[in-house]
Steps between C-alpha positions, in 0.01 A plus 500: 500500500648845407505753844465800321338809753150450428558134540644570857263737588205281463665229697586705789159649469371071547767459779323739721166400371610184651651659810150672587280209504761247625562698826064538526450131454785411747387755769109446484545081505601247763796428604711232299573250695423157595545203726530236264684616202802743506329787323739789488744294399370329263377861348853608491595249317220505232611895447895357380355239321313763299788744458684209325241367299178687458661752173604166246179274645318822357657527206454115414121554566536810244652304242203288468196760627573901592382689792196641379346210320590263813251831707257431283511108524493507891235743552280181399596273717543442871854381530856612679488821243303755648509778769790335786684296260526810276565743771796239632626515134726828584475488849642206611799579231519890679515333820779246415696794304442720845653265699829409286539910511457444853782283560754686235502219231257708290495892381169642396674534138590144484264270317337837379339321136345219721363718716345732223399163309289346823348896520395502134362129518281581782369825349415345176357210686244658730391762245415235300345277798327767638361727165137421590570745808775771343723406799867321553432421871229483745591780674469728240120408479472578832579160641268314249607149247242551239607283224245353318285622191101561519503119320638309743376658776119445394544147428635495889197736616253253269588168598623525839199310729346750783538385863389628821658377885417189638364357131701222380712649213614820719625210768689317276645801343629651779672134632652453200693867423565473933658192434675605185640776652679329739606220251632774276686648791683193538560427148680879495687430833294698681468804307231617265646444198237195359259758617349804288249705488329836306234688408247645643305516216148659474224300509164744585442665804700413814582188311869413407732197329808387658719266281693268709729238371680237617765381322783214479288275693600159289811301391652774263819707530588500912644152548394450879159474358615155240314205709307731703217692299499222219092494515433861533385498186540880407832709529313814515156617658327790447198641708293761419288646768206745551474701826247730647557759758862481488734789333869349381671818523842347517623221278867567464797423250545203757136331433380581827198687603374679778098623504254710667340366704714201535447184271293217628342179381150683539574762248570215225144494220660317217778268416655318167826256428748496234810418353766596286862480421752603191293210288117604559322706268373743817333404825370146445167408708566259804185332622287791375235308342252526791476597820510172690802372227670834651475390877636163416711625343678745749473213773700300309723738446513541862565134600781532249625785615515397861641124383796697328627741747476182766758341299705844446536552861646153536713584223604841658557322839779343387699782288829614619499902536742485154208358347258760671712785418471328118194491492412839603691653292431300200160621595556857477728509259302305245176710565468576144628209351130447341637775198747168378212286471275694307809578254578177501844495613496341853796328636484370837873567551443896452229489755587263747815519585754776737759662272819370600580921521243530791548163645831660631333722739298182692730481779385896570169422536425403871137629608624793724737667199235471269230629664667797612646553147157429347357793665810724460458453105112526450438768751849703388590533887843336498771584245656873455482484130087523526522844680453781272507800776247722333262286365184410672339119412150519389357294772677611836748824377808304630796601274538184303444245212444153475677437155823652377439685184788413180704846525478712187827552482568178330392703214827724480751264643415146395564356821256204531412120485268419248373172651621175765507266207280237447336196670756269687447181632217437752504275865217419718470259791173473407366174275532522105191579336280225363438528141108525594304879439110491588377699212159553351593273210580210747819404671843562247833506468677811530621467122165418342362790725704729397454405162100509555568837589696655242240378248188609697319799474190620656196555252452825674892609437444437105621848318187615439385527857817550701491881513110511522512661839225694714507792299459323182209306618347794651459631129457244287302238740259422219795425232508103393841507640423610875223266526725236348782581787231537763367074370807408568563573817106317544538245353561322846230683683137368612309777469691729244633239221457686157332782650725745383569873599279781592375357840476720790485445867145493486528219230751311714253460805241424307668188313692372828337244772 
């Protein structure tokens, strides 16, 4: 990438961009820590890992599938490529370049082309991802995620079965996304990370929808989950829910929301299931045929659900902390790894294993070091270099910055690192993946996957239709090509198959249970 001025101005601009909300997010949430898995450590280590290999694992993914058309892939699905896997994109590589500045064995010049590569990748990425809304980020709407078009969101609002506490479907429901959410805690080594959420979206008066998925729940890419979640029989599970009386006026570049008054089970009127992944042509129906097949359904779920993370605690039991500290940070540091399968080019040795560059810094990582240092380098209260005397930060006026912007001098004197190379080889204490992905064509290989992937294309993605967005629609909603786009994404749907644009709210209610 050429770093000419305009090129370094934008990417110090997305460095503080970055510094803003990380500091918000990390001051406003718990604390991280746990009493099972070594969590600040294992974040520490996921940040290296990142340094050294996010900029060529993004560039592989671009020679197959750019930025922008991977945005507009993802923001029809409910995978591990949407609002905290994208906002851990450049964060968890600012964090990792923070603390090698830190410790002297980086300058803010060095790796200057990587850093201005991850920047422009993001950018491109979200503005694609998020063009239904204008934004790049949640908090630039205001702390909102509102990411899909009018079409899919009324085949959601149509089909989704109305419930009510203490009837049968709102019980099983709840159950299953209480027990999901724990399972998915697990899975992520006790972070959030299988866990996502956004919206709201409107649905009438006092009414709202809440998106929640659940994601990397099968045998796929994490390999403690080989022999464990073999007859979960979805990798990813997406929820839509209606709510009355409740206002989400927080729902966060993290996934996480907060509401007024708080969410309960009572506010719930409304639920669906679906899934998707980098081979599904949009949200595919799960047990949405009726209204009892939906209740089964979600118990099922539930007993599978509860049957997996059973054997994933025994599993966990009896992990060394090398392989806890592994698996957290393969965690985190593979939280967008979803953008490789839906170009196509997944390796599990890219995505799985600890760069032999960061593995060097394991024997730093005891819990006390690392959770001091954690907190020094997302809250900017430790290291001299992060005071800037007369500046004020945007959320508390302290003098200081998070991230350490490329100096412009480089410019005049030339005196930079372009990159820290490419990938080297990769160690983990962990098991070696199985060559077994849960997908929504069945259970593959990871070469005939791949190869599934780079030949599919979503109907809905076709040239014609992929830069139909709201605006276009708005205008030309009674063209034979809107209608056709809007058939397509109903084709699955109950109550809305063939039906076609033009609907309304009013037309919504009426067709729904």
């Amino acid at each position: 990438m050429k770093l000419d001025y305009p090129q370094l101005l934008e990417t110090n601009n997305l460095l503080q961009k970055n510094t803003d909300e990380t500091y918000w997010l990390c001051v406003t949430r718990t604390v991280q820590e746990s009493k099972l898995f070594p969590v600040p450590a294992y974040m520490l280590l996921s940040y290296l890992n990142g340094v050294y290999r996010y900029p060529t694992l993004l560039k592989k993914i671009e020679e197959h599938m750019p930025a922008e058309e991977l945005g507009d892939r993802a923001r029809h699905m409910g995978t591990k490529a949407q609002g905290l896997s994208m906002w851990g994109l450049p964060c968890f590589y600012l964090l990792g370049r923070e603390w090698l500045i830190n410790m002297g064995l980086m300058r803010p010049e060095d790796a200057a082309e990587d850093v201005a590569y991850i920047c422009d990748f993001w950018k491109r990425y979200e503005l694609s991802m998020r063009r239904n809304s204008g934004h790049m980020t949640a908090v630039e709407a205001g702390h909102r995620s509102q990411l899909h078009p009018e079409r899919q969101l009324q085949v959601f609002h149509a089909d989704m079965f109305s419930c009510k506490p203490g009837d049968e479907l709102h019980e099983a429901a709840q159950t299953f996304v209480a027990s999901a959410s724990q399972y998915g805690f697990l899975i992520s080594c006790e972070s959030r990370i299988s866990l996502h959420n956004h919206g709201p979206y409107r649905l009438g008066e006092g009414r709202e929808l809440l998106v929640r998925d659940f994601l990397d729940l099968a045998e796929h890419d994490f390999p403690w989950l080989d022999g464990v979640a073999e007859d979960m029989p979805y990798n990813n599970l997406t929820v839509p829910m209606a709510t009355e009386g409740v206002h989400f006026n927080i729902l966060d570049d993290w996934g996480s929301f907060e509401s007024e008054p708080e969410f309960k089970g009572h506010h719930i009127r409304g639920v669906g299931l679906y899934t998707s992944d980098a081979l599904s042509d949009g949200f595919e129906p799960v047990g949405m045929g009726s209204r009892q097949e939906l209740i089964d359904t979600f118990n099922e779920l539930n007993e599978r659900v509860k049957e997996a993370m059973g054997r994933l605690w025994k599993r966990i039991a009896g992990w060394s902390r090398d392989q806890m500290l592994d698996a957290g940070a393969i965690t985190y540091y593979s939280v967008f790894k979803d953008l490789a399968h839906i170009a196509g080019c997944y390796d599990p040795d890219d995505w799985m294993k600890i760069d032999e560059r960061a593995e060097r810094f394991r024997p730093l990582l005891n819990d006390e070091y690392s959770r001091d240092l954690l907190g020094e380098i997302c809250l900017g209260t430790g290291p001299s270099h992060q005071i800037s005397e007369y500046m004020m930060m945007q959320h508390n006026n302290q003098p200081r910055r998070i991230y350490s912007p490329i100096p412009y001098s480089i410019l005049s004197d030339g005196d930079y690192t372009p990159t820290v190379g490419g990938l080297r080889p990769g160690i983990t204490y962990l098991d070696e993946k199985q060559d077994r992905y849960r997908t929504t064509r069945g259970v593959l290989g990871i070469d005939e996957y791949n190869k599934k992937a780079r030949e599919f294309r979503p109907d809905f993605h076709a040239d014609e239709f992929r830069f139909c967005c709201e605006t276009t629609v708005k205008y030309q909603y009674d063209s034979e090509r809107t209608n056709e786009l809007y058939r397509l994404h109903q084709k699955h749907s109950r109550n809305l198959k063939d039906k076609g644009a033009g609907l309304k709210h009013a037309d919504i209610d009426k067709l729904a249970e």
